[in-house]
Structures are given as structure tokens and as C-alpha cells.
LUMRO-938271 format. One record per residue (C-alpha): residue in three letters; x, y, z. Coordinates in steps of 0.5 Angstrom, whole numbers, plus 500, padded with zeros to 3 digits. Example, Ala and Ser with C-alpha at 12.3 -4.5 7.8 and 13.67 -1.06 7.14 Angstrom:
<dopas>
ALA525491516 SER527498514 
</dopas>
This chain:
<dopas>
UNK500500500 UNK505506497 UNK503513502 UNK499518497 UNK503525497 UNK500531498 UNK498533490 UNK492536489 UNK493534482 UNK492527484 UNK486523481 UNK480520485 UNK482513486 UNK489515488 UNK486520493 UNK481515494 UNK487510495 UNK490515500 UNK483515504 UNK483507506 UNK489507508 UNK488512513 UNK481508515 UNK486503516 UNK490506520 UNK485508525 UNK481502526 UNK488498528 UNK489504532 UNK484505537 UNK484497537 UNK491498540 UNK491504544 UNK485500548 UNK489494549 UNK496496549 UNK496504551 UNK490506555 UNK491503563 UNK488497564 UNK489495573 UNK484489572 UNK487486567 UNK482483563 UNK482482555 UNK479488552 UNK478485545 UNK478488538 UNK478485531 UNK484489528 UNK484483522 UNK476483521 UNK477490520 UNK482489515 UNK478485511 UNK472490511 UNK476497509 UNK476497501 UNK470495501 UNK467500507 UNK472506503 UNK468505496 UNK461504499 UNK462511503 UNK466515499 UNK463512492 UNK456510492 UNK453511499 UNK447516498 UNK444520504 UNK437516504 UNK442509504 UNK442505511 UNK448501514 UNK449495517 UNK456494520 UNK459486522 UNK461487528 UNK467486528 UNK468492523 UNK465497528 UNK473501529 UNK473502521 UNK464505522 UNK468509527 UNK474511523 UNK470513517 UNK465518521 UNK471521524 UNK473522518 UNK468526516 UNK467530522 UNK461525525 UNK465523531 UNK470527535 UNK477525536 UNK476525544 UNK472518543 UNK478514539 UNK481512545 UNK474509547 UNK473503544 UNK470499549 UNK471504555 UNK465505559 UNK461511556 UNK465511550 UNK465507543 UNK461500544 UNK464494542 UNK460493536 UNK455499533 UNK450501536 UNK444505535 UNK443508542 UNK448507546 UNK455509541 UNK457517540 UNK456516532 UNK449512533 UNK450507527 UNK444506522 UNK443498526 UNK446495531 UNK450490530 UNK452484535 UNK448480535 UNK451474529 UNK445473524 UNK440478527 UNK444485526 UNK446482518 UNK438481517 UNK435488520 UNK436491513 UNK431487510 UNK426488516 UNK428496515 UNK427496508 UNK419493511 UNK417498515 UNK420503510 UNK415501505 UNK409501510 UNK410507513 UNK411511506 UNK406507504 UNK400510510 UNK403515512 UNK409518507 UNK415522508 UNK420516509 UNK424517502 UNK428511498 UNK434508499 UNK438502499 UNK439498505 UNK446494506 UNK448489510 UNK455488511 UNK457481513 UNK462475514 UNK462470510 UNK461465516 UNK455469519 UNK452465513 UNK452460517 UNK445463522 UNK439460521 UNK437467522 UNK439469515 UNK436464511 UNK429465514 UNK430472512 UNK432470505 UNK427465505 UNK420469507 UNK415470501 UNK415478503 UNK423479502 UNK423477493 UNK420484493 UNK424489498 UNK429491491 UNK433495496 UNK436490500 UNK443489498 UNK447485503 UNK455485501 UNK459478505 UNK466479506 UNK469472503 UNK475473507 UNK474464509 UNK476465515 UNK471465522 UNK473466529 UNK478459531 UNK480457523 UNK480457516 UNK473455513 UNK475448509 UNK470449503 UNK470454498 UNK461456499 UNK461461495 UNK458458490 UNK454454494 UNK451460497 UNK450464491 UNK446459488 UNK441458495 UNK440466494 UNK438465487 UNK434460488 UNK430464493 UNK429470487 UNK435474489 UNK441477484 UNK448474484 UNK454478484 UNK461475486 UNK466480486 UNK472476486 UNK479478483 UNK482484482 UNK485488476 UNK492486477 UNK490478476 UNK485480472 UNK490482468 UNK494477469 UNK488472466 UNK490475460 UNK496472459 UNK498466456 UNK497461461 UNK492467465 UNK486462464 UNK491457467 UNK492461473 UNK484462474 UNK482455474 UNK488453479 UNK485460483 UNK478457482 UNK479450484 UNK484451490 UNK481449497 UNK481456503 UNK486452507 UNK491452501 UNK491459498 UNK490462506 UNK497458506 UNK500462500 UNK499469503 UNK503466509 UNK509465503 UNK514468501 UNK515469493 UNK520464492 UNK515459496 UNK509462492 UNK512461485 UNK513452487 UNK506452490 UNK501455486 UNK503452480 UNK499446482 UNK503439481 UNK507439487 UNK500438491 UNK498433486 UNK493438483 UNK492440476 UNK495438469 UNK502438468 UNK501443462 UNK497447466 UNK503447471 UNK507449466 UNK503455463 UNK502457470 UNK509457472 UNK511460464 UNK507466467 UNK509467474 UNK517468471 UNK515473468 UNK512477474 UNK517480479 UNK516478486 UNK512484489 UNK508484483 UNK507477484 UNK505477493 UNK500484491 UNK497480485 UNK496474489 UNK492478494 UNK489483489 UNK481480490 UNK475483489 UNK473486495 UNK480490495 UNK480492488 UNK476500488 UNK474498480 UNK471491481 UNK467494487 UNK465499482 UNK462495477 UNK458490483 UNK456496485 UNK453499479 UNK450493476 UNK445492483 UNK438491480 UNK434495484 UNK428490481 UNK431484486 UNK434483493 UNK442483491 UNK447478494 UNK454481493 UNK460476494 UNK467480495 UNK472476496 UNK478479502 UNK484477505 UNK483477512 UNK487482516 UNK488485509 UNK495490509 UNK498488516 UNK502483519 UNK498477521 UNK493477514 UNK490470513 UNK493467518 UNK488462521 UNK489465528 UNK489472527 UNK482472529 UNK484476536 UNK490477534 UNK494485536 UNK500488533 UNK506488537 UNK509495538 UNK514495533 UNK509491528 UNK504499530 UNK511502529 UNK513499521 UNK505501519 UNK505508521 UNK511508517 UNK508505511 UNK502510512 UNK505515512 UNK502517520 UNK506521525 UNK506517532 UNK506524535 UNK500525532 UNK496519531 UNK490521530 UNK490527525 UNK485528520 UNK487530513 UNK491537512 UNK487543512 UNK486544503 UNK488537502 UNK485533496 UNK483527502 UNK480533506 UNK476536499 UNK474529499 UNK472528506 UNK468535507 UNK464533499 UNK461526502 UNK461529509 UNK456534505 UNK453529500 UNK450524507 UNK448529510 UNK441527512 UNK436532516 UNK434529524 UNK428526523 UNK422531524 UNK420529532 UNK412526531 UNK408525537 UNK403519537 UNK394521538 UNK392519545 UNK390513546 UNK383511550 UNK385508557 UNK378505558 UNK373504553 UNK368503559 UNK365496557 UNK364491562 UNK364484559 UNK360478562 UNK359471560 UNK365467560 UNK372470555 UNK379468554 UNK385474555 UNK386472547 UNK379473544 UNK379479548 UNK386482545 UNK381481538 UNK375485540 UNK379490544 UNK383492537 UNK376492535 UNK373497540 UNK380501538 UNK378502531 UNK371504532 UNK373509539 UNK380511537 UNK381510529 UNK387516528 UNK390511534 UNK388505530 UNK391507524 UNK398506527 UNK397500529 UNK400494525 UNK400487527 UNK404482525 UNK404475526 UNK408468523 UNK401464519 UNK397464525 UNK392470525 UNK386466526 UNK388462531 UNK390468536 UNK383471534 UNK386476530 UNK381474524 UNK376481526 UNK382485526 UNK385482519 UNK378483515 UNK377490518 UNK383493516 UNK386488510 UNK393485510 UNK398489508 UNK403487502 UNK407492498 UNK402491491 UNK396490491 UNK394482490 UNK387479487 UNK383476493 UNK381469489 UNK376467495 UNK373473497 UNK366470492 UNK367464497 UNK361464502 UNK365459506 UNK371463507 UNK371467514 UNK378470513 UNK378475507 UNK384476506 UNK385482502 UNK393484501 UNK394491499 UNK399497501 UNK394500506 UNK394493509 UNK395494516 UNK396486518 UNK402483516 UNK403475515 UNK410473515 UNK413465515 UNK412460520 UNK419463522 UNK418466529 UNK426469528 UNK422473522 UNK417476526 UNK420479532 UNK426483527 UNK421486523 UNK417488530 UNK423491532 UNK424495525 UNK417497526 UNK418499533 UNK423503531 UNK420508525 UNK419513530 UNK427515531 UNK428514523 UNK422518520 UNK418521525 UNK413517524 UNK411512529 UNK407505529 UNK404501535 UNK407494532 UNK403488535 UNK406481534 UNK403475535 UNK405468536 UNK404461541 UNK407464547 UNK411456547 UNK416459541 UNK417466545 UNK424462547 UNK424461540 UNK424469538 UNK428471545 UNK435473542 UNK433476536 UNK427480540 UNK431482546 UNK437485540 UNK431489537 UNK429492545 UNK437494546 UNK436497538 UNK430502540 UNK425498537 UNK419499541 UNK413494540 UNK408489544 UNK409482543 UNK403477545 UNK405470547 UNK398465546 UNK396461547 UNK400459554 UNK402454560 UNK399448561 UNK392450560 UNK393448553 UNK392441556 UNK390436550 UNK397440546 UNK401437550 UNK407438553 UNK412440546 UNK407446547 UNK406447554 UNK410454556 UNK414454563 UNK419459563 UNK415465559 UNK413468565 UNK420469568 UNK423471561 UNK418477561 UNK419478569 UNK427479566 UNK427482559 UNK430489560 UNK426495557 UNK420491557 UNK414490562 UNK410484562 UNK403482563 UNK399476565 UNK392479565 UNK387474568 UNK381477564 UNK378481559 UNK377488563 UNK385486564 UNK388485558 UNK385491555 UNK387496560 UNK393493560 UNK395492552 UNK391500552 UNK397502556 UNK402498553 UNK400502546 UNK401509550 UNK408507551 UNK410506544 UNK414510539 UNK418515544 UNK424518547 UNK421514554 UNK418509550 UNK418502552 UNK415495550 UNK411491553 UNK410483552 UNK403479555 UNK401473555 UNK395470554 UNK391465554 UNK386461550 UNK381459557 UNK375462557 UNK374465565 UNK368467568 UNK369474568 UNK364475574 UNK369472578 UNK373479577 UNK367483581 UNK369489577 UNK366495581 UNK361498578 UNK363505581 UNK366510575 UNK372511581 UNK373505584 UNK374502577 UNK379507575 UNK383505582 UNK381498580 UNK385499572 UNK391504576 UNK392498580 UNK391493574 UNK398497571 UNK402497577 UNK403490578 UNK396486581 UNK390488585 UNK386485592 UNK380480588 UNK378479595 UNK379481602 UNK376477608 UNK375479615 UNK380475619 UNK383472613 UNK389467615 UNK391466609 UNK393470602 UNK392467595 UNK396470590 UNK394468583 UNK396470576 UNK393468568 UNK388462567 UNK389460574 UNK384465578 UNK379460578 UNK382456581 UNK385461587 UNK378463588 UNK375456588 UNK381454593 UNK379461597 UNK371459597 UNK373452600 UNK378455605 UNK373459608 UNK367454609 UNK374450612 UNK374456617 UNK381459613 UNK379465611 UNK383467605 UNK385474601 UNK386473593 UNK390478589 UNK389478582 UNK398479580 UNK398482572 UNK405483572 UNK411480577 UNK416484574 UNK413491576 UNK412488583 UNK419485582 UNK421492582 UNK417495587 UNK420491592 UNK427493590 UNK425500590 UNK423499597 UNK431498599 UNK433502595 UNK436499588 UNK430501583 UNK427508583 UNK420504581 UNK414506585 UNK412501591 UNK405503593 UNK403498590 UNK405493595 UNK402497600 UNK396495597 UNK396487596 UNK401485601 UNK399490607 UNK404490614 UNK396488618 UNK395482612 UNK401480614 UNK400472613 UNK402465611 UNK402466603 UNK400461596 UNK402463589 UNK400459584 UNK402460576 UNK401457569 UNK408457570 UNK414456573 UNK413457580 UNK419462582 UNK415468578 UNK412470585 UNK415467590 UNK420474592 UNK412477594 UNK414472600 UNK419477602 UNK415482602 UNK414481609 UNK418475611 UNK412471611 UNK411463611 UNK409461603 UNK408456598 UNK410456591 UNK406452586 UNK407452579 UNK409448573 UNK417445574 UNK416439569 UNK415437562 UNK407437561 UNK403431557 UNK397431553 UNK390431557 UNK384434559 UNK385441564 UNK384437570 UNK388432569 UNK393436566 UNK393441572 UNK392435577 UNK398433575 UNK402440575 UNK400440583 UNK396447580 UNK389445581 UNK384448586 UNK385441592 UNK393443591 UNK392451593 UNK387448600 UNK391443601 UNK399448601 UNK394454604 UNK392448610 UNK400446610 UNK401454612 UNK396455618 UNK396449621 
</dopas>
């Protein structure tokens, strides 16, 4: 890599050369200075990816500095999150004082961010597979915000990755769903750099690869050799050559960057490793004798990925009609000592390794940081992109009010899921500007978590308009009308898929001022299914709702391959979100109203409920009739449980949640006619009880009034909870008080059955509630 001298009659590739040289520079810079100059008394790894970097910088300077345009979005790998930051200070987006930060606490994270680095990134990347794919769930909720509301603009949306991230499911079931063949701006470039984290990758997959995209309605692009072999192709004995390249296994040709020229002019010929023709061997080894050696090592190393003319030409031939995969061949640790070794993975240069490149470059040490000079031709180039990706800050929009009770009473018998269709419902018609912000997503399950209404109210969304074949059929409940002012979206069976697009969705309020209420639904046993990428849309600022139904044993005849046991104590633990187990109907709307007025805000948070398919007397509730004592009974519903019964003299408390509050006041009913007089408390949410008792010594700045409510010092008893889950949700509400308790819940794999049978074999069913309530007070 020559240093580029300060002539401001050079032409663009030489500044453009110039230009990636000091990116790379930067980007092993802060890595080094993190782990070798700044103070580190504990002594734990700090960790950067200077040859992940390495590979990642040609094609990282060509797409900013070249083709990048002000409406186009990003997606860095990981590992290249030094050169993100390098290229942003580069062009004035991140001050010099952050570039000894990297993974110090407050300052540049370990993979970019878009809440939490200095330079916010487009996407959070971190997360292998799921920061790769955000792109396509980014390019979605584009399309459906300008779709119904307008204003979102154009724009690619690229997804830089490595060639092993390939191996994540997460990128296949994107590539794979139905809604993706149409999102044409989606552009993911891999880094073919053959290597992962411990090793040299054994096969060559790209074409492989290619042709699994293909097959999946994607365009194709390799970018794989540069204009130096390109041109070495030419010669006599050049097809040769590219055969030979194009056979060789990862391993061999990573063993022949390792090599001197002398070794590489033995090896590559072939026949010394018993592969190809002997004629072949002679017209290669005819060529390479007439190639002096540094020629011959840059020529060997000279892929597509580090040559600005080869990426040029993918990058012009997009077809913006397709989703494109481009194939860019690298060389791991591209330009530095430890390029394409199998270890390099972690690997830092030496002092005298940072010395030696600094002088290639053409950096000062005593001034390692500097930008450009001041009238220089890289400077001239650095303030012209700077200007050229300008973008506005998006327009601050708030969301309409959302009601917070729509004043009904249910009777007869409900389940919490039917109930989140007909509040949906009652949304449309009481609140319809709200409504129309509301977007719901499910994977091929709309009817059966009675999402049916909802869907033929508002249509199903797609980006084009499709003939409804059925809508003349009487027997077709379900009419499902596909256009662009659909507001239902029905993806794949891929729960992976559902939750990357909610947290896309849930993040159109920071990206085009415009927020949506995204609702996905799925069966609460696939909840831990979706539980990384879901979490990793939350750390991104996707804020959304998501609803788990039906839940717990009380599937019963489902059996236990659907019965969910650890859902309650996911949503206790998720941060940024609070979490609903609604015991009936007047519940689940408070509670999933009050989760819709949290969305799409600076102080937003998302919200996950789980429902359930058993119909509940709503009787059992005793909702008050008195407008005031419901609006007490609502505000209690939101911060965590309310009283469902207090006796006079009760012995025992009976703390209950979801599907199981027929079962606690059953047991209460028996208890009392035993002489046992029991309290009942309705629990809605453990975890914001979780943080009222944290608050109480001191660890949260939550409110605690609640517990003032439920468990009173003058009701201090012997308590009993009881969940369709696993039975360690609620058992911190003994502490409380210090108070004897017994905790019932499920702790086993389930079996197939009716509800009694079912709940008699978890311990959960009304005997087992008196007989642990007797166990206490007797």
C-alpha cells in the first residue's frame, strides 16, 4: 500500500487509495490503543478485531466515499465496527476524543449501536445473523410507513456480513420468506474472507451460497478477482491460472498468502499438490516467471473485495427490481502482518508491528489521530461525502391518544386472546386515527389467536395489490385482502422472522418521525424461539408489543411440546420491557391500551402479554360498577395486581395469575367453608411487582405502592401462589413480608389431556391450592 502524497492534481482512485489507507490505520489504531496504551488494572482481555477490520475496509471506503447515498442505510458486521467509526470521524460524524474509547465504558461500543455509540449506527449489529438481516425488516417497515403515512423516502438497504455469519438460520429464513422476493433494495455484500473465529473455513461455499439465493429470487453478483489477475487472466497461460484459483481449496490459497514469493512460484503451479494438469502447471508456471515477485504477492492477494474498480462494477450492476447478494472476496487482515492466518481472528499487532505500519502509511505517531490536512485533496473529499450523506434529524411526530378504557363490561364467559381481538376492534371504532398506527404481525397464525376480525376490518398489507380469489366464496370466514393500506402482516412460519420485523417496525419513530404500534402474535411456547432476536430488537430501540397465545398447560390436549413453562420468568427478565399476565377480559384491555400508549417515544418501552385460550367466567373479576373504583381497579391492574377478595379475619393469601384465578378463588370458596378464611390477589404483572420490591430497599427508583396495596404489613400472613408457569415468577412476594409460603407452579415437561387431569398432574388445581393453604396455617 504506496502512501499517496499531498498533490492536489491526483486522481480520484489515488485519493480514494489515500483515503482507505487512513481508515485502515484508524481502525487497528483504536484497537491497539484499547488494549495496549489505555490503563487496564484489571487486567481482562479488552478485545477488537483489527484483521475482521482489515478485510471489511476497501469495501467499506468504496461504498461511503463512492456509492453511498443520504437516503441508504447500513448494516456493519460486528467485527468492523473500528472502521464505522473511523470513516465517521473521517468525515466530521465522531469526535477525536472517542477514539481511544473503543469498549470503554461511556464511549465507543464493542459493535455499533443504535442507542448507545456516540455516532449512532443505522443498525445494531452484535447479535451474528440478526444485525445481518435487520436490512430486510428495515426495508418492510419503510415501504409500510410510506405506504400509509408517506414521507419515508427511498433508499438501499445494505447489509455488510461475513461470510461465515452465513451459517445463522436467522439469514435463511429471511432469504426464504414470501414478503422479502419484493423488497429490491435490499443489498447484502458478504465478506468472503474464508475464515471464521478458530479456523479456516475447509470448502469454498460460495457458489453453493449463490445458488440458494438464486433459487430464492435474489441476483447474484461475485465480485472475486481484481484488475491485477484480471489481467494476469489475459496472458498465455492466464485461463490456467484462474481454473487453478477457482479449484483451490480456502486452506491452500490461505497458505499461500503465508509464503514468500520464492514458495508461492513452487506451489501454485499445482502439481507439487497433486492438482492439475502438468500442461496446466507449465503455462502457469511460464506465466508467473515473468512476473517480478512484488507484483506476483500483490497480484496473489489482489481480490475483488480490495479492488475499487471490480467493486464498482457489482455495484452499478444492482438490480434494484431483486434483493441482491454480492460475493466479495477478501483477505482477512488485509495489509497487516497476521493477513490470512487461521488465528488471526483475535490476534493485535505488536509495538514494533503498529511502528512499521504507521510508517507505510505515512502517519505520524506523535500525531496518530489526525485527519486530513486542511486544503488537501482527501480533505476535499472527506467535507464533499460528508455533505453529500447529510441527512435531516427525523421530524419529532407524537402518536394520537390512546383511549385508556373503553367503558364496557364483559359478561359470560372470555379468553384473554379472544379478548385482544375484540379490543382491537373496539380501537377501530372508538379511536380510529390510533387505530390506523396499529400494525399486526403474525407467522401463519392470525386466525387461530382471533386476529380473524381484526384482518378483514383492515386488510392484510403487501406491497402490491393481489386478487382476493375467494372473496366470492360464502364459506371463506377469513377474507383476506392483500394491498399496500393493509395493516396486517402475515409472514412465514418463522418466529425469528416475526420478531426482526416488530423491532424494525417499532423503530419507525426515530428513523421517519412516524410511529407505528406493531403487535406480533405467535404460540407463547415459541416465545423462546424468538427470545434472542426479540431481545436484540429491544437493546436496538424497536419498540413494540408481543403477544404469546395461547400459553402453559392450560393447552392441555396440545401436549407437552406446546405447553410453555419459562415464558412467565422471560417476560419477568427481559429489560426494556413489561410484561402482562392478564386474568380476564377487562384486564387485557386495560393492559394492552396502556402498552399501545407507551409505544414510539423517546421514553417508550415495549411490552410482551401472555394470553391464553381458556374461557373465564368474567363474573369472577367483581369489576366495580363505580366509575371511580374501576378507574382504581385499572391503575392497580397496570402496576402489577389488584385485591380480587378481601375477607374479614382471612388466615391465608392466595396469590394467583392468568388462567389459574379460577382455581384460586375456587380454593378460596373451600377454604372459607373450612374455617380458613383467604385473600385473593389477581397478580398481572411479577415483574413490575419484582421492581416495586427493589424500589422498597433501595435498588430501583420504581413505585412501590403497589405492595402497600396487595400485601399490606396488617395482612401479613402464611402465603400460596399458583401460576401456569414456573413456580419461582412469584415466589420474591413472600419476601415482602418474611411470611411462610408455598409456591405452585409447573416444574416438568407436560402430557397431552384434558384440563383437570393436566392441572391435577402439575399440582396447580383447585385441591392442591387448599391442601398447600392448610400445610401453612395448620
Amino acid at each position: 500500500m504506496p502512501t499517496a502524497a499531498n498533490n492536489p492534481t491526483r486522481l480520484p482512485a489515488e485519493m480514494l487509495a489515500s483515503v482507505e489507507q487512513r481508515v485502515l490505520w484508524l481502525s487497528v489504531a483504536m484497537v491497539d490503543h484499547a488494549n495496549n496504551v489505555r490503563e487496564n488494572p484489571w487486567g481482562l482481555k479488552v478485545g477488537g478485531h483489527q484483521a475482521s477490520s482489515a478485510s471489511m475496509v476497501s469495501i467499506m471506503t468504496a461504498l461511503w466515499f463512492q456509492h453511498l447515498q443520504p437516503q441508504d442505510r447500513v448494516s456493519v458486521k460486528p467485527h468492523a465496527s473500528p472502521v464505522l467509526h473511523a470513516i465517521k470521524y473521517l468525515l466530521g460524524d465522531l469526535d477525536a476524543k472517542y477514539l481511544t474509547t473503543l469498549r470503554e465504558f461511556g464511549g465507543l461500543q464493542s459493535y455499533p449501536s443504535r442507542t448507545k455509540d456516540p455516532d449512532p449506527a443505522d443498525y445494531s449489529t452484535g447479535s451474528v445473523g440478526i444485525g445481518a438481516t435487520a436490512p430486510v425488516w428495515g426495508a418492510l417497515a419503510r415501504r409500510y410507513v410510506d405506504a400509509h403515512f408517506g414521507g419515508a423516502g427511498s433508499g438501499r438497504q445494505y447489509s455488510l456480513m461475513g461470510d461465515a455469519e452465513l451459517d445463522e438460520g436467522a439469514c435463511w429464513e429471511a432469504v426464504l420468506d414470501p414478503m422479502v422476493a419484493d423488497l429490491g433494495e435490499v443489498v447484502w455484500i458478504v465478506d468472503v474472507n474464508r475464515q471464521s473465529l478458530d479456523r479456516v473455513v475447509p470448502d469454498i461455499a460460495a457458489r453453493r451460497l449463490g445458488g440458494m439465493f438464486a433459487a430464492a429470487g435474489w441476483q447474484v453478483l461475485e465480485v472475486k478477482y481484481g484488475s491485477l489477475l484480471e489481467n494476469l487472466f489475459t496472458r498465455p497461460g492466464g485461463p490456467a491460472l484462474r481454473e487453478r484459483l477457482d479449484a483451490m481449496t480456502n486452506p491452500e490459497y490461505q497458505r499461500l498468502l503465508r509464503l514468500p514469493a520464492c514458495d508461492v512460484r513452487e506451489r501454485l503451479p499445482g502439481t507439487s499438490t497433486g492438482t492439475g494438469t502438468g500442461t496446466d502447471a507449465d503455462r502457469i508456471r511460464s506465466l508467473l516467471a515473468e512476473v517480478p515477485d512484488d507484483d506476483l504477492l500483490s497480484a496473489l492477494r489482489n481480490l475483488g473485495g480490495h479492488d475499487h474498480k471490480a467493486l464498482a462494477n457489482a455495484f452499478h450492476a444492482i438490480d434494484d427490481g431483486r434483493p441482491t447478494v454480492i460475493f466479495a472476496y477478501t483477505v482477512k487482515g488485509y495489509g497487516l502482518p497476521m493477513e490470512g492466518h487461521p488465528q488471526n481472528h483475535s490476534a493485535l499487532l505488536t509495538a514494533s508491528q503498529i511502528a512499521d505500519l504507521a510508517g507505510r502509511l505515512g502517519v505520524d505517531l506523535a500525531d496518530k489521530w489526525a485527519r486530513f490536512p486542511a486544503g488537501s485533496p482527501e480533505a476535499a473529499m472527506c467535507a464533499e461525502v460528508s455533505a453529500r450523506l447529510a441527512r435531516p434529524p427525523a421530524p419529532e411526530a407524537g402518536l394520537p391518544p390512546v383511549p385508556t378504557d373503553f367503558g364496557r363490561t364483559v359478561s359470560g364467559t372470555q379468553s384473554t386472546q379472544a379478548a385482544l381481538g375484540r379490543t382491537l376492534l373496539d380501537l377501530l371504532r372508538s379511536a380510529p386515527e390510533t387505530a390506523a398506527r396499529v400494525v399486526t404481525l403474525s407467522p401463519d397464525v392470525s386466525s387461530t389467536t382471533n386476529l380473524g376480525g381484526w384482518v378483514n376490518k383492515v386488510g392484510a398489507w403487501s406491497a402490491a395489490e393481489r386478487h382476493n380469489w375467494f372473496a366470492d366464496d360464502a364459506d371463506t370466514l377469513l377474507q383476506w385482502r392483500e394491498s399496500p393500506s393493509g395493516q396486517h402482516i402475515e409472514l412465514g412460519i418463522a418466529e425469528t422472522n416475526l420478531v426482526c420485523a416488530l423491532g424494525e417496525l417499532g423503530s419507525t419513530w426515530s428513523r421517519w418521525g412516524q410511529p407505528l404500534l406493531p403487535i406480533g402474535v405467535l404460540y407463547d411456547p415459541f416465545v423462546e424461539r424468538a427470545l434472542e432476536p426479540w431481545s436484540f430488537g429491544i437493546y436496538s430501540g424497536g419498540q413494540s408489543i408481543l403477544v404469546g397465545t395461547p400459553s402453559g398447560v392450560t393447552l392441555a390436549a396440545e401436549g407437552g411440546a406446546h405447553q410453555s413453562v419459562k415464558t412467565p420468568s422471560i417476560g419477568l427478565e427481559q429489560p426494556g420491557c413489561t410484561t402482562y399476565e392478564p386474568a380476564f377480559a377487562q384486564d387485557t384491555e386495560w393492559v394492552l391500551l396502556a402498552s399501545l400508549a407507551r409505544l414510539g417515544r423517546k421514553d417508550g418501552r415495549s411490552a410482551y402479554l401472555r394470553l391464553s385460550t381458556r374461557p373465564v367466567d368474567q363474573t369472577l373479576a367483581d369489576l366495580p360498577a363505580d366509575p371511580v373504583a374501576r378507574e382504581r381497579r385499572r391503575r392497580h391492574t397496570l402496576a402489577g395486581g389488584y385485591v380480587l377478595r378481601r375477607t374479614e379475619g382471612a388466615v391465608v393469601t392466595i396469590a394467583a395469575m392468568g388462567a389459574l384465578m379460577t382455581e384460586a378463588a375456587a380454593a378460596a370458596d373451600r377454604l372459607t367453608a373450612l374455617g380458613q378464611p383467604a385473600d385473593v390477589l389477581c397478580v398481572t404483572s411479577p415483574g413490575l411487582l419484582f421492581e416495586a420490591v427493589q424500589a422498597r430497599r433501595g435498588l430501583s427508583d420504581a413505585p412501590d405502592w403497589i405492595l402497600d396495596t396487595l400485601l399490606p404489613a396488617s395482612a401479613a400472613g402464611p402465603l400460596v401462589t399458583v401460576l401456569d408457569g414456573h413456580p419461582h415468577t412469584l415466589a420474591f412476594l413472600a419476601a415482602v413480608h418474611g411470611v411462610p409460603a408455598t409456591h405452585l407452579g409447573v416444574c416438568r415437561f407436560g402430557q397431552s389431556g384434558d384440563l383437570a387431569s393436566v392441572y391435577r398432574h402439575h399440582g396447580i388445581d383447585e385441591p392442591a391450592i387448599v391442601c398447600a393453604a392448610l400445610d401453612l396455617v395448620d
